[in-house]
N, C-alpha and C positions, 0 to 999 in steps of 0.2 A: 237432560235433567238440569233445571236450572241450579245453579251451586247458592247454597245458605249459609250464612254468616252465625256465627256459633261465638257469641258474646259469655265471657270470663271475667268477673271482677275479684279484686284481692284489695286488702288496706295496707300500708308499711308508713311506719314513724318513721323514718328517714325514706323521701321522696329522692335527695339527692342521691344518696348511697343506692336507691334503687335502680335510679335512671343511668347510674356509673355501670351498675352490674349489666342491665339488660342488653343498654345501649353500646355503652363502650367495648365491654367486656363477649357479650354474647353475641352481638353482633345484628340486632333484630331494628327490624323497619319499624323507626317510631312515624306514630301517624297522628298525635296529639301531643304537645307539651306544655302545661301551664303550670304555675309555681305550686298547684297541690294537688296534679293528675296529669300522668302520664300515659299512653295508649300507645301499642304495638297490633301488627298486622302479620300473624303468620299463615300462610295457605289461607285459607276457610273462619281463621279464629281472630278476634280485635279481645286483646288482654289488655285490659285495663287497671292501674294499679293507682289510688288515691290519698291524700295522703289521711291518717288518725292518728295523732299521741297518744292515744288511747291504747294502740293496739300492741302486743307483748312480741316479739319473736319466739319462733318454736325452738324448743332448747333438744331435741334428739331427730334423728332420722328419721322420715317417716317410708314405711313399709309401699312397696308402687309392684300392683299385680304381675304375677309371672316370675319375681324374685324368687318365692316359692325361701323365702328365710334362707337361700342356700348363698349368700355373698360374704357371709364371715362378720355382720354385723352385731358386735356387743353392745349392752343388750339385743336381743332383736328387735325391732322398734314395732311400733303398733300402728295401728291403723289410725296417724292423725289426721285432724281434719284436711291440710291439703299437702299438695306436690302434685308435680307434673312432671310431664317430659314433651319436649320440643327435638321432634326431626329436622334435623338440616343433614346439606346437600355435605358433598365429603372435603372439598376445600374450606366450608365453612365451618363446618365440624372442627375441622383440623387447627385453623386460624382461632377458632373461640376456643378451643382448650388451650392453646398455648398462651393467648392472654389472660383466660383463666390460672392458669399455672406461672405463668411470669407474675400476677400479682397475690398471689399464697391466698387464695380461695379456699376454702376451704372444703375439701374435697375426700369422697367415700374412698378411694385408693390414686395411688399416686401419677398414673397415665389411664388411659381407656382399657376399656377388656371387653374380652368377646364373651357375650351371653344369645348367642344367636344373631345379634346384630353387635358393630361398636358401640358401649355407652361409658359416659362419662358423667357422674355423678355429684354432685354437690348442692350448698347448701346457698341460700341468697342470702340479701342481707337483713332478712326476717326469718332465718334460720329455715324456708322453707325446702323441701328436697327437689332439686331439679336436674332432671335426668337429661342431658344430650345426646343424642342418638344419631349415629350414621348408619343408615341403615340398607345402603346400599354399596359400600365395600367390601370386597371377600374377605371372609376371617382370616385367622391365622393359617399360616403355613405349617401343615405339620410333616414332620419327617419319617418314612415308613417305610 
């Protein structure tokens, strides 16, 4: 089956701040960079983010399928327009939260947790929710 490219676009008033987070910080293969649109290539997906002063950051959490409202989020947050989550591989999982967290991200709880797979939750810097997922480490160790 030949593989399709599954095109994402988003706006953010600060491009710079955006391309700190993606690039620097998440660690993702930029594959466009011009001074008002930036473009990344994960698997299958080219995220494209350009720039608008127009455009607001989202000010709460937004709700991403399978939470199921059970992560302790006050308010519960609603179904806002976007969020995502990006799979990576588990050294990169592990390298992106820790500069995630070395630069005080602002983040859903304070290390990763296990929800069936590792994720690691936070927000960009248009307050959107972006889940990071390792999804291919064993959970936790439990003792029995």
């Amino acid at each position: 089956m030949q593989q399709r490219t599954f095109f994402l676009y988003t706006a953010s008033s600060d491009i710079a701040a955006s391309r700190h987070f993606y690039t620097d910080l998440i660690g993702l293969e930029q594959v466009w960079d011009e001074a008002d649109d930036i473009a990344y290539v994960v698997d299958s997906v080219q995220f494209s983010i350009t720039h608008d002063s127009g455009v607001r950051p989202q000010s709460q959490w937004s709700h991403q399928p399978g939470w199921v409202y059970g992560l302790g989020i006050e308010p519960e947050p609603s179904h806002a327009p976007t969020s995502w989550s990006i799979a990576l591989d588990p050294d990169h999982f592990t390298a992106a939260v820790a500069r995630l967290r070395a630069h005080d991200v602002t983040s859903l709880r304070d290390g990763p947790f296990w929800v069936g797979y590792w994720s690691f939750v936070v927000l960009d810097p248009m307050g959107t929710t972006v889940e990071l997922s390792d999804p291919t480490s064993p959970g936790p160790v439990t003792s029995g």
